[in-house]
C-alpha positions in Angstrom: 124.1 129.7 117.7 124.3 131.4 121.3 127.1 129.8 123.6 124.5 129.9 126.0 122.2 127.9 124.2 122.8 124.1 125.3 123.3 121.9 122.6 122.1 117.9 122.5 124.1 117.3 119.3 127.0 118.9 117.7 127.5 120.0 114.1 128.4 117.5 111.9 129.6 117.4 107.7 127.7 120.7 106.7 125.0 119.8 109.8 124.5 122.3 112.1 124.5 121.5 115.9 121.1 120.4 117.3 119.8 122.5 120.4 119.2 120.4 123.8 115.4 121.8 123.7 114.9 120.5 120.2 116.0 117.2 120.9 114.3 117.1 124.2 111.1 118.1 122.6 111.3 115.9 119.7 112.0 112.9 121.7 109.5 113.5 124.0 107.0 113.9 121.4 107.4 110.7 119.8 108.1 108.7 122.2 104.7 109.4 124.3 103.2 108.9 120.8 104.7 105.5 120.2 103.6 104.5 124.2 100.2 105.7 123.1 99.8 103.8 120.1 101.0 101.2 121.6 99.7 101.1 125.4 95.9 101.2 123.4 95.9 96.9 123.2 97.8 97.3 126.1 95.7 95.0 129.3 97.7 96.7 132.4 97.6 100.1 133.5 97.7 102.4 130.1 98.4 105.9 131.8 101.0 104.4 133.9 103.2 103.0 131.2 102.6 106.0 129.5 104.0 107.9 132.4 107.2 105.4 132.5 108.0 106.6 128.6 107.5 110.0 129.1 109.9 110.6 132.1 112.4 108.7 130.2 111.8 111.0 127.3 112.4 114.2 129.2 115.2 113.5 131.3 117.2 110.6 128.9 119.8 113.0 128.1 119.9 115.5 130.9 123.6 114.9 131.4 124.4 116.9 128.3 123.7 119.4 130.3 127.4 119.6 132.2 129.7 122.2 131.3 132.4 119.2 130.1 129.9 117.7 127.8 128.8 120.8 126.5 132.2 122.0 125.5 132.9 118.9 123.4 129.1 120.1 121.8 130.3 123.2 120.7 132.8 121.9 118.5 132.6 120.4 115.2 133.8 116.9 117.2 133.1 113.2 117.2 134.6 112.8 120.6 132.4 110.9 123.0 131.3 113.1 125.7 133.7 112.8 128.9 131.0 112.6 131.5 128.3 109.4 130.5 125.2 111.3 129.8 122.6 108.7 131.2 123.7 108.6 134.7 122.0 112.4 135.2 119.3 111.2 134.2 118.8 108.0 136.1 119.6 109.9 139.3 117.1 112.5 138.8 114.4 110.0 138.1 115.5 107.8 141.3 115.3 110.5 143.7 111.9 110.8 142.5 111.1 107.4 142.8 110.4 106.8 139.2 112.8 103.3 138.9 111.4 102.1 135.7 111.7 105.6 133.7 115.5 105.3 135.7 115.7 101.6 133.9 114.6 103.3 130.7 117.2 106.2 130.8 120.2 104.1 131.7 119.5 101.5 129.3 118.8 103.9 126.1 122.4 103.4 124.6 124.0 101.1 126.4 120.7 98.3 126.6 118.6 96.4 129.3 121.4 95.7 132.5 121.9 92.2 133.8 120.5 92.5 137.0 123.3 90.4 138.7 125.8 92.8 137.4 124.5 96.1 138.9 124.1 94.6 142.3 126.7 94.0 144.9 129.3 93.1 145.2 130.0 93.9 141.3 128.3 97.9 142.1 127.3 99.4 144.7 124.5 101.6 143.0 121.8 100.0 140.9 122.0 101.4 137.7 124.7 104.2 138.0 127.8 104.8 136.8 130.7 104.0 139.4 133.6 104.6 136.7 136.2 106.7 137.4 137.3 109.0 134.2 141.5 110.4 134.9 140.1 113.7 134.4 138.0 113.6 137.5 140.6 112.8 139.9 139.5 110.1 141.2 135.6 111.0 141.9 133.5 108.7 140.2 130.9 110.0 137.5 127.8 108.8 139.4 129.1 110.7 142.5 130.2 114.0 140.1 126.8 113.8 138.7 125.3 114.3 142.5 127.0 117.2 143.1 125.8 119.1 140.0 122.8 117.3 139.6 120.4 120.6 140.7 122.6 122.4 138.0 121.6 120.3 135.5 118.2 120.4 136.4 118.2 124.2 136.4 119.9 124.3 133.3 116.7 121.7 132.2 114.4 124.6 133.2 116.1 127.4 131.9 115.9 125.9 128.6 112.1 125.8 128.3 111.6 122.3 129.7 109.3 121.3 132.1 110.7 119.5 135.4 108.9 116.8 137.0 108.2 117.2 140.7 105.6 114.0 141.3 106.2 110.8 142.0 106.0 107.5 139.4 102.1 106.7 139.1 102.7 102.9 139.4 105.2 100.4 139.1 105.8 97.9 136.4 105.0 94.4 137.3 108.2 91.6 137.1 107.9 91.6 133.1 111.1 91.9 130.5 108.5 92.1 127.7 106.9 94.9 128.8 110.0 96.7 129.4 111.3 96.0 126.3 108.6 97.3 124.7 109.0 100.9 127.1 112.7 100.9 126.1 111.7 100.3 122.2 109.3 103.4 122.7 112.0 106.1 124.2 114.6 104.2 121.4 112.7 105.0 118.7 112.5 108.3 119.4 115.3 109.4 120.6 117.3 107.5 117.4 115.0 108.7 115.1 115.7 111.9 115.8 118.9 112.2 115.8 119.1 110.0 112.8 116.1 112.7 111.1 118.6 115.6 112.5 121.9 114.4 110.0 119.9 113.4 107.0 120.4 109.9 107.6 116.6 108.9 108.3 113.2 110.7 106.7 109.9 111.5 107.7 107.7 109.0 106.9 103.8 109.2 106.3 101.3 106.6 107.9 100.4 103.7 104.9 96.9 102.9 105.7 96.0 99.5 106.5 92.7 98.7 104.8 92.1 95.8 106.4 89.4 94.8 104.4 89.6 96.0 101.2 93.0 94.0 101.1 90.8 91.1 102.3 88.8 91.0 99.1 91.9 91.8 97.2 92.9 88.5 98.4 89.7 86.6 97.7 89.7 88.0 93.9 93.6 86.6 93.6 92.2 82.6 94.7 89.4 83.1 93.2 91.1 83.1 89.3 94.1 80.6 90.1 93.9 77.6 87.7 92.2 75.1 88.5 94.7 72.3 86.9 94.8 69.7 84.2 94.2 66.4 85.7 91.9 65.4 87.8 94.0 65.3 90.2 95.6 68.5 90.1 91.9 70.0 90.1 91.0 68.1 93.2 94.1 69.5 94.8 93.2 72.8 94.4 89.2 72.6 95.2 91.2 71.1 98.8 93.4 74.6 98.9 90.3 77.0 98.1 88.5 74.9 101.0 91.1 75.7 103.2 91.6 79.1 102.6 87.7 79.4 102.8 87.9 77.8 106.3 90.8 79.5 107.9 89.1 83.0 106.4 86.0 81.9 108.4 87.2 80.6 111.2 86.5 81.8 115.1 88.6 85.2 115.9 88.0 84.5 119.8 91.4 82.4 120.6 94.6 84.4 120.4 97.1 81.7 119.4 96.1 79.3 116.5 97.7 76.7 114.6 97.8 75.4 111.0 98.5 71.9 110.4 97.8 71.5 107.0 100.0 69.4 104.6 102.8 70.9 102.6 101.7 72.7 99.5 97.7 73.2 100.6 97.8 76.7 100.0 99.1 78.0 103.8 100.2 81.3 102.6 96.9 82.4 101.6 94.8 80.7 103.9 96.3 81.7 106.8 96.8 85.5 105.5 93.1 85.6 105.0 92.6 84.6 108.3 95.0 87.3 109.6 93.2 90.1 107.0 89.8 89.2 108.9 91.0 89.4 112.5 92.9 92.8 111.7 89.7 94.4 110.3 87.5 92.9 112.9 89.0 93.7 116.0 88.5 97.3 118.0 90.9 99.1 117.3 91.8 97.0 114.2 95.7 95.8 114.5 98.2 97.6 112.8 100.4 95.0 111.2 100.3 91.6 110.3 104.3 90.4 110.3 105.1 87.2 108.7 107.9 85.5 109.5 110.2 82.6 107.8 113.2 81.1 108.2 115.1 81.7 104.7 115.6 84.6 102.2 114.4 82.6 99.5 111.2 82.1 100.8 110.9 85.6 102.5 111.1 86.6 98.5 108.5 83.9 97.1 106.4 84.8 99.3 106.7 88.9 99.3 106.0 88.3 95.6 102.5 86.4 96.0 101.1 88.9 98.6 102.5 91.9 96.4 100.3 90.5 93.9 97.3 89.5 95.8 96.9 92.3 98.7 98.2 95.7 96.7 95.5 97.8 95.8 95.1 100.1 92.6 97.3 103.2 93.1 99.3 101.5 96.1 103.3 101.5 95.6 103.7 97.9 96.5 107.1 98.1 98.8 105.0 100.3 100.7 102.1 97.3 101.4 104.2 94.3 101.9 107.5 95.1 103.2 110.7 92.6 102.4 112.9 92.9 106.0 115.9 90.8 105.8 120.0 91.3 105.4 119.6 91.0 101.4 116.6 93.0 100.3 117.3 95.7 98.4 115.8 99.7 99.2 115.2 102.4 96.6 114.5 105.0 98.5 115.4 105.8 102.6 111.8 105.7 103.3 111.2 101.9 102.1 114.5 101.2 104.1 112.5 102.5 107.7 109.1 100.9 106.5 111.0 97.2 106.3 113.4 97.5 109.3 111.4 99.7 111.2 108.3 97.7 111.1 106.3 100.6 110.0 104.6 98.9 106.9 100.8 97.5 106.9 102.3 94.0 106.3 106.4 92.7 107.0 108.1 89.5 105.7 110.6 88.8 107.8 113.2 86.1 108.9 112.7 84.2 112.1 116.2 85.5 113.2 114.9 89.4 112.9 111.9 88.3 114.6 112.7 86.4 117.9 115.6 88.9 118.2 113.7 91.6 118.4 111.8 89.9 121.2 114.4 88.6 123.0 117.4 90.7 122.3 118.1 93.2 125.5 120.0 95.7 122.8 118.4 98.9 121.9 119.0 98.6 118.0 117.4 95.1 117.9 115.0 96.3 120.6 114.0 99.7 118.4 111.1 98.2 116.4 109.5 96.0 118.9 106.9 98.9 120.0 105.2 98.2 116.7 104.6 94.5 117.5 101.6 95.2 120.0 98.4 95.1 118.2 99.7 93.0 115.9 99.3 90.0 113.9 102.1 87.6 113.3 101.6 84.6 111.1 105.2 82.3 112.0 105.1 80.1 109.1 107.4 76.7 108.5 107.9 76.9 112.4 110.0 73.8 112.7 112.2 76.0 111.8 112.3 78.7 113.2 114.5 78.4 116.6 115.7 75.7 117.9 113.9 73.4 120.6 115.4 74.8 123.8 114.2 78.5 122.8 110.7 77.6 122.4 109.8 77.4 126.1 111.3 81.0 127.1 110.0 82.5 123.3 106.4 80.9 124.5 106.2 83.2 127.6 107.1 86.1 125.7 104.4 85.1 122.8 102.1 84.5 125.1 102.5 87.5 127.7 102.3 89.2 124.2 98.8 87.8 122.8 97.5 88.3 126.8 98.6 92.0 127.7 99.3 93.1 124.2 96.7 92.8 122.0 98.5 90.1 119.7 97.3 87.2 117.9 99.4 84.3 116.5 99.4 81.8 113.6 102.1 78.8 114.1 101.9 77.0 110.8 103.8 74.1 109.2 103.5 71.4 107.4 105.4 68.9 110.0 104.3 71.4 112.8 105.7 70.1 116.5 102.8 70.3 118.6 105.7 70.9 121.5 103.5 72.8 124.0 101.7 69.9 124.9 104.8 67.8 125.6 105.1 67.6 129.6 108.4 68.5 128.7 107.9 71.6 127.2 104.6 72.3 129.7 106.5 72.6 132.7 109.3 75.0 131.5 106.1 77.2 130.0 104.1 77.1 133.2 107.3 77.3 135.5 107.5 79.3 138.7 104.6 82.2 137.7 102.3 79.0 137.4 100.8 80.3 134.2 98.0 77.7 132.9 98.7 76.9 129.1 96.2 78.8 126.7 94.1 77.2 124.3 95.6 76.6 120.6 93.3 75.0 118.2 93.7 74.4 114.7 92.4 77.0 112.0 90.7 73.8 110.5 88.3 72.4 112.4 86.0 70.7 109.9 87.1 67.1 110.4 85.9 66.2 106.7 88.5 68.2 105.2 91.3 67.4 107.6 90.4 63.9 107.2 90.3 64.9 102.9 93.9 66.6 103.7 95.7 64.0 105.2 94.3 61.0 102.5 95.6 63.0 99.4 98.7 63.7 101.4 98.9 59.6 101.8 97.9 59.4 98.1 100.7 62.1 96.9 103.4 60.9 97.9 105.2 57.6 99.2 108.3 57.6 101.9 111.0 55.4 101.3 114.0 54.0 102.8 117.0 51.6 101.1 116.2 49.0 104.0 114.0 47.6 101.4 116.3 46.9 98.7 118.9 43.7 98.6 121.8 46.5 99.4 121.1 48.8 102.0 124.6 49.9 103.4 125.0 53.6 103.7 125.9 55.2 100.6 129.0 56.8 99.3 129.5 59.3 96.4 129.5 57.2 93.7 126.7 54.9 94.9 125.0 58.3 96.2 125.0 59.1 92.4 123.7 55.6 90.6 121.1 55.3 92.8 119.4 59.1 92.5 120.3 58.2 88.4 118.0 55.2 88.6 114.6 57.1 90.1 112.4 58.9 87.7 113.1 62.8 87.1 113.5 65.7 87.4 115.0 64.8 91.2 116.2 67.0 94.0 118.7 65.9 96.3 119.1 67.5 99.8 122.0 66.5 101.9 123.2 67.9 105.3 126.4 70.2 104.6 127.5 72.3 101.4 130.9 70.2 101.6 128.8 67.4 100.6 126.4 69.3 98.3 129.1 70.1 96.1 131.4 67.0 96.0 128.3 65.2 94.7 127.4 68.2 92.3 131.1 68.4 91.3 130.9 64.4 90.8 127.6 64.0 89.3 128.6 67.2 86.5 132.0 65.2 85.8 130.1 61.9 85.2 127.9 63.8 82.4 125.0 64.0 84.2 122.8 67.1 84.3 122.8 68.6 87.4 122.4 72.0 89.3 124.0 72.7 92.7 122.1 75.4 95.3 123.3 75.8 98.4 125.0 79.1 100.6 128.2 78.2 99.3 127.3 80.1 96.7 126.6 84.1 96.5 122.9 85.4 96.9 123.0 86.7 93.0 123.7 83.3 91.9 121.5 81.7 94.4 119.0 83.4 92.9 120.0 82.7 89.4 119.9 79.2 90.4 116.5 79.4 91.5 115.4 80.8 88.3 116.7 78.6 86.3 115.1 75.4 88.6 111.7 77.2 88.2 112.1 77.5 84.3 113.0 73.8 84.1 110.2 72.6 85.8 108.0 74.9 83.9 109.0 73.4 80.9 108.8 69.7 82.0 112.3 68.8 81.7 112.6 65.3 83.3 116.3 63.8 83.5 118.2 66.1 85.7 118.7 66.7 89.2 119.1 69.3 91.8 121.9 68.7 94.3 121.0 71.3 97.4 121.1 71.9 101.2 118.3 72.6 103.3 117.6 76.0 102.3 115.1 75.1 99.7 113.9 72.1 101.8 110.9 74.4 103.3 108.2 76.4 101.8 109.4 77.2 98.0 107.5 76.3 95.4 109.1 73.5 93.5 107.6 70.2 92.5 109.8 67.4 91.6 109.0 63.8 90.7 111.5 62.3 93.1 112.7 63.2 96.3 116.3 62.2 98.2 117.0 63.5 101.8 120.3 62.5 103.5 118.9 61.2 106.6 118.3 64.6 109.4 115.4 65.3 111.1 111.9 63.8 110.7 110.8 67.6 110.4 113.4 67.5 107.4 112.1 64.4 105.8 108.2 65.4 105.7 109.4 69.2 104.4 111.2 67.7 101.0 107.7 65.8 100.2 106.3 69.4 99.9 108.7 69.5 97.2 108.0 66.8 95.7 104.6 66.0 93.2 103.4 69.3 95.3 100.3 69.8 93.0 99.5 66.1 92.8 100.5 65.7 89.4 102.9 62.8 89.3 101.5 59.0 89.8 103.4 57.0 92.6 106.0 59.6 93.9 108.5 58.8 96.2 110.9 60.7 98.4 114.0 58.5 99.9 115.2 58.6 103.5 119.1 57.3 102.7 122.1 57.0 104.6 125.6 58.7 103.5 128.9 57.6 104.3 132.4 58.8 102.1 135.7 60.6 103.5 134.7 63.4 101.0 131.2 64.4 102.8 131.3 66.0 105.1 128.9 64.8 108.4 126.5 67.7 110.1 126.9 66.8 114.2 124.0 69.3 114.9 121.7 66.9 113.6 122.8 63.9 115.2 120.2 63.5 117.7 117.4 63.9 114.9 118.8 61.2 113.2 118.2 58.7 116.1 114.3 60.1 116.5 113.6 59.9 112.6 115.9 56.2 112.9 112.4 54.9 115.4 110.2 55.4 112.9 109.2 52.3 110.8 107.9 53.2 106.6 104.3 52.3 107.7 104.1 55.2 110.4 105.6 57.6 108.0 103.3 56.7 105.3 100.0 56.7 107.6 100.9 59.2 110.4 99.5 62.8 110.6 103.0 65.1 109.8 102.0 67.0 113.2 102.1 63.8 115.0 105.2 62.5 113.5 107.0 66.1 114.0 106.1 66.3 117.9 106.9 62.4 118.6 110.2 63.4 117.0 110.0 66.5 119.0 110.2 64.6 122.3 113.0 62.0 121.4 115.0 65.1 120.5 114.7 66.4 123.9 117.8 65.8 125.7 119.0 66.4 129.5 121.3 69.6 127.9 117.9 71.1 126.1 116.3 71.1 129.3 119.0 72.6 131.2 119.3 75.5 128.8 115.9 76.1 128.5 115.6 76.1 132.5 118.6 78.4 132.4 117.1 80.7 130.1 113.3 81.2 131.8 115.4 81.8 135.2 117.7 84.4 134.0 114.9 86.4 132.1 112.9 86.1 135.9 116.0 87.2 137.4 116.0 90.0 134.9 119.3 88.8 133.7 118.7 90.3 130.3 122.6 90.1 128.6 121.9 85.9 129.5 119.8 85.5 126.3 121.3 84.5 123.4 122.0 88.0 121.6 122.2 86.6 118.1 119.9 83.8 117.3 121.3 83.5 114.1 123.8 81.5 115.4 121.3 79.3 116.9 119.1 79.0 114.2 121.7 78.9 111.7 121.6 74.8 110.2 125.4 74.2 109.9 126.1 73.6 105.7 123.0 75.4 104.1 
């Protein structure tokens, strides 16, 4: 390749080099796409934030252009480039008064700034790069970058490139999730590329949608469930197909909806149909309907019911319904980009990926979030999805979403918080801009079958607590394991911490008893494994054995077991282990037990202290007759402490003050129940 040809990225492993115009051009291609694509459900000014993007695009990596970098180009190097690339850019794009695009460039490797640390006295330049490399002698790059800043720009020209002479068409309005979504469209692009350019990243073709062929798909897969044995059982399921009828029919005009419906009433598909309808209804029809749960376990039940009900003859179904989470498993790199990309018609994901990706200010988290307008998302078993002081801040950004963006929303759970109509929560959500609180109804709005719901829900199953018996002291290990020994089988035990899930597995195997132990002490394969084997035991109607786990099988899988145990947690907690318990109504006078635990070998879980006090207020008679939803948002509001509030507070304020390294990076750790 000519010397005098500038170069964007260097040869690399049997790679050749990558020409500045190539890049430039590639970047700038696919990034005004994505902004396209995406500014279509867009509500605020579409050519603007188009306009934003596409400066970005041609000017993000303008300070290749210097003679320093483009010596450490021409070699076959890995040495990062002596003079930071972005700050050419961001000055060219300030003197022409484009500051967004200049937000864009600057933040397109190293992410969004924190306002509070580009200002004074910490910099005297917004955005620009006051470091002082040794081999500049004391001038500071932004000030070096001045001086050759026409040089770069002729350099721009001379390699085929168009320069910008106007001024931005508009400004962006006082919104982190609209410039998130600008940064995930240059990202995207410009990482893609060079990802494409070294092999490590494919072209991938569009996977059409379908809407509503998968729609009938859907209805064809209900439609030839079994019905059941008992009466019972059949009466259970006539309630499911009801529901999913209802929630397929119901109003498309609200853009956040609920789901309420017990645990086990046939959510999945109910809601999905739902989903499937407003997709293929809506001009332009949406692009992706994203699901999102809180375990892996879960994530993979419920990737293999939509693979079987929404894939369509000659479909390759990784390609439909895509499986995005740190254990799934790729054949090929192109399944890889259609789950962590977000480019599939449909994406299970964990709740971590998801409200990262919202919230995170970090380009690599940050890359997929262009897909997420004109979108469907379906957050199922949202109890637990983030914890309580995230909700207010994550509401603003769902909401801003649905508004501007062209999103609609499911919430669904069967102990779902109704938290945005807690004063508590209603204040932080309205704060400072004033918002007024959208509408959220309930997908099922025919009272009969709500009112249907909730009495075989009362009929199902029957809450518990030792306070009744002549000896209700807390229990420890031994007593922990007579008592779940006395109850009917097969039995599942959920306690707070893995220390404690296997000192009373350990105990319980030593004793003779026949027991398995699940919890994340143990490795995925053999999680796995253990699930398996659960499934196949209660396929086969074995009764006298027990499973000892945490509370990663406590929401959403598919188990039914004649008694239920739940070291005492959350009242969220509580109601989720009766969905695994008689879950098809086919047990007469099942019970799940509320107990206390006490023993120097358990191990206690301090995180869910507080919920222990809230479940503590409730007597047996208002577990038994209360709706879930109003037992999980009662609980909701005694588990709001002074602390709660002052994050959350902390948290709407900083994104305001566009302090975008304040939110919590990593909501793993947040969401993360200590001992699972």
């Amino acid at each position: 390749m000519p010397s005098d040809v500038p170069l964007a990225h260097s040869s690399r492993q049997g790679v050749s080099a990558q020409t500045y115009y190539d890049h430039i051009t590639n970047v700038r291609h696919a990034a005004v796409r994505n902004a396209q694509s995406t500014a279509g459900f867009y509500s605020g000014p579409r050519e603007t934030f188009v306009d934003w993007v596409d400066a970005a695009a041609q000017y993000h990596d303008l300070g290749k252009l210097d003679t320093a970098n483009q010596a450490v180009l021409e070699q076959n190097s890995r040495n990062p480039l002596p003079i930071a690339h972005e700050d050419a850019g961001v000055a060219a794009l300030w003197k022409l008064k484009r500051k967004e695009s200049a937000v864009l460039v600057a933040a397109h490797h190293a992410g969004l700034f924190s306002k509070s640390e580009e200002s004074p006295p910490n910099k005297k330049r917004l955005f620009r790069n006051e470091r002082q490399p040794a081999f500049l002698n004391g001038c500071s790059v932004d000030k070096h970058v001045d001086v050759h800043l026409h040089e770069y720009l002729s350099g721009h020209q001379k390699a085929n490139l168009n320069i910008f002479v106007g001024t931005s068409k508009g400004q962006i309005h006082r919104c982190g999730f609209t410039r998130r979504v600008a940064l995930s469209c240059l990202v995207d692009a410009d990482h893609g590329d060079t990802a494409r350019h070294y092999g490590n990243e494919v072209e991938i073709s569009e996977i059409k949608p379908r809407w509503k062929e998968r729609l009938l798909a859907l209805q064809g897969y209900v439609d030839q469930l079994p019905e059941g044995n008992s009466e019972r059982e059949q009466h259970r399921n006539r309630l499911r197909k009801r529901l999913f009828e209802v929630c397929r029919d119901a109003t498309l005009d609200l853009p956040i909806r609920i789901c309420d419906a017990p645990v086990g009433s046939g959510k999945t598909t109910a809601v999905m149909a739902h989903l499937l309808r407003i997709a293929a209804e809506r001009k332009p029809e949406l692009r992706h309907i994203i699901v999102v749960l809180p375990y892996t376990n879960i994530i993979t039940q419920s990737v293999e019911t939509y693979r079987k009900a929404l894939v369509l003859d000659g479909e390759r179904p990784e390609d439909v319904v895509a499986e995005h989470h740190h254990r799934a498993d790729f054949a090929d790199l192109e399944l890889h980009q259609l789950a962590t990309l977000w480019k599939a018609p449909i994406i299970v994901t964990t709740a971590v990926q998801f409200f990262e990706t919202i919230g995170s200010n970090h380009p690599a988290q940050l890359r997929k979030l262009h897909e997420l307008p004109g979108s469907a998302v379906f957050v199922d078993e949202m109890h637990a999805a983030v914890p309580s002081h995230l909700w207010p801040q994550m509401w603003r950004w769902l909401e801003t979403w649905t508004r501007e963006w062209g999103g609609h929303l499911v919430l669904a759970s069967g102990s779902l918080p109704r938290f945005w109509e807690l004063a508590e929560y209603k204040d932080l959500i309205c704060a400072n801009d004033q918002r007024s609180m959208p509408e959220v109804p309930d997908l099922v709005s025919d009272i009969y079958l709500r009112d249907e719901l909730k009495e075989t829900e009362e009929r199902r199953i029957n809450y518990r607590r030792r306070i009744e018996e002549v000896d209700s002291r807390a229990l420890d290990c031994i007593g922990v394991i007579e008592f779940v020994q006395g109850k009917p089988g097969p039995r599942l035990l959920i306690v707070n911490t893995v220390q404690t899930a296997a000192v009373i597995a350990q105990a319980m195997r030593e004793s003779g008893r026949d027991v398995l132990h699940l919890s994340t002490a143990l490795a995925p394969a053999h999680r796995d494994l253990i699930v398996k084997r659960v499934k196949l035991r209660l396929r086969d109607k074995i009764d006298n054995w027990t499973l000892v786990a945490t509370s990663c099988v406590e929401a959403g899988m598919n188990f039914s077991f004649r008694t239920g145990f739940r070291e005492r947690a959350s009242t969220a907690s509580l109601i989720q282990i009766g969905g695994r318990v008689c879950r098809g109504d086919e047990f007469e006078d099942a019970e799940v037990w509320d107990i206390l635990f006490l023993d120097d070998r358990f191990r206690s879980n301090p995180s869910v202290s507080i919920s222990r006090q809230a479940l503590d207020r409730f007597t047996l008679h208002e577990l038994n007759q209360m709706h879930p939803a109003e037992l999980a948002t009662f609980a909701m509001k005694q588990e709001w402490t002074y602390g709660a509030d002052e994050k959350a507070r902390k948290l709407i304020k900083d994104e305001d003050r566009m302090e975008y390294r304040a939110f919590p990076r990593n909501v793993e750790s947040l969401t993360r129940t200590p001992g699972q």
